[in-house]
C-alpha positions as CSV (number, residue, x, y, z in Angstrom):
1,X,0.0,0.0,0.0
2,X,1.5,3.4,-0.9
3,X,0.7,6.2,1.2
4,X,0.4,10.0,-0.1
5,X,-0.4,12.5,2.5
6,X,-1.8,14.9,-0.2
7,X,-4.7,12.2,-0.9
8,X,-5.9,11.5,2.5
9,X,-2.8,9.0,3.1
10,X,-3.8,6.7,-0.1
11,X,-2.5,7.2,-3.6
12,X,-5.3,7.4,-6.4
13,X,-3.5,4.3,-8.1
14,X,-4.2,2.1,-5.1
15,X,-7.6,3.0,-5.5
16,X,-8.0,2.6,-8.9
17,X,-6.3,-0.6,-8.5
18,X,-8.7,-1.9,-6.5
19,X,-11.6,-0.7,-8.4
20,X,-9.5,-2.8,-11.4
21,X,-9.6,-5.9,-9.7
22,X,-13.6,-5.9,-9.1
23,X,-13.6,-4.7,-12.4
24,X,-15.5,-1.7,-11.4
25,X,-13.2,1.0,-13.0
26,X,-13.3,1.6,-16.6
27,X,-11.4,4.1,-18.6
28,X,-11.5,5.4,-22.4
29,X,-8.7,5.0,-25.1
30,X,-9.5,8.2,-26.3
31,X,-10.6,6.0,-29.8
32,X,-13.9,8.4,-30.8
33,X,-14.8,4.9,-32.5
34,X,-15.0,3.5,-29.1
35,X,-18.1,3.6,-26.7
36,X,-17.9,6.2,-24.2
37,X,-19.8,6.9,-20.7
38,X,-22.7,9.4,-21.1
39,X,-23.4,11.1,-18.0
40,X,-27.4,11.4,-16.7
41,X,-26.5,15.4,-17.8
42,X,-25.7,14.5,-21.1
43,X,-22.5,15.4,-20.8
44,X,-19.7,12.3,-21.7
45,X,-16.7,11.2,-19.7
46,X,-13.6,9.6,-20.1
47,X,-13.5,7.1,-17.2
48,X,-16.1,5.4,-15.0
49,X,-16.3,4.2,-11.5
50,X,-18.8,1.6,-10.6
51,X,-19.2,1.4,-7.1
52,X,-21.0,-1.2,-6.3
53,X,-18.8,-3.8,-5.8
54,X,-16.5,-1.7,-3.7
55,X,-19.6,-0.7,-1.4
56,X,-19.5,-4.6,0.0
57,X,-15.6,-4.8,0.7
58,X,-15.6,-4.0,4.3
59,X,-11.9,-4.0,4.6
60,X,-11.0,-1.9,1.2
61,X,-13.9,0.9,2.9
62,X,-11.9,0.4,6.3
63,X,-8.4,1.2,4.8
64,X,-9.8,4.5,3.0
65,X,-12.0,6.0,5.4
């Protein structure tokens, strides 16, 4: 685990690791071809976070909170 004080003590990439191993994190190739998140405004995005499966790992909340 790599700690960053700037972030609360956690660096983003261990987050987004572990949204990456619940597959829960996606993020765009910047391919226009490709699909690509719409946001509920309309607006579009170039990564997603899902979550859901994070919301039941009771350690991973632990570590962060």
């Amino acid at each position: 685990m790599q700690l960053d004080s700037s972030v609360g003590g956690y660096m983003p990439g261990y987050i987004i690791d572990k949204y990456n191993q619940k597959n829960a994190y996606w993020e765009h190739d910047n391919n226009p071809l490709r699909p690509h998140v719409e946001l509920t405004g309309g607006l579009h995005s170039g990564a997603f976070f899902n979550s859901d499966p994070i919301m039941h790992d009771f350690f991973f909340l632990n570590v962060v909170a």
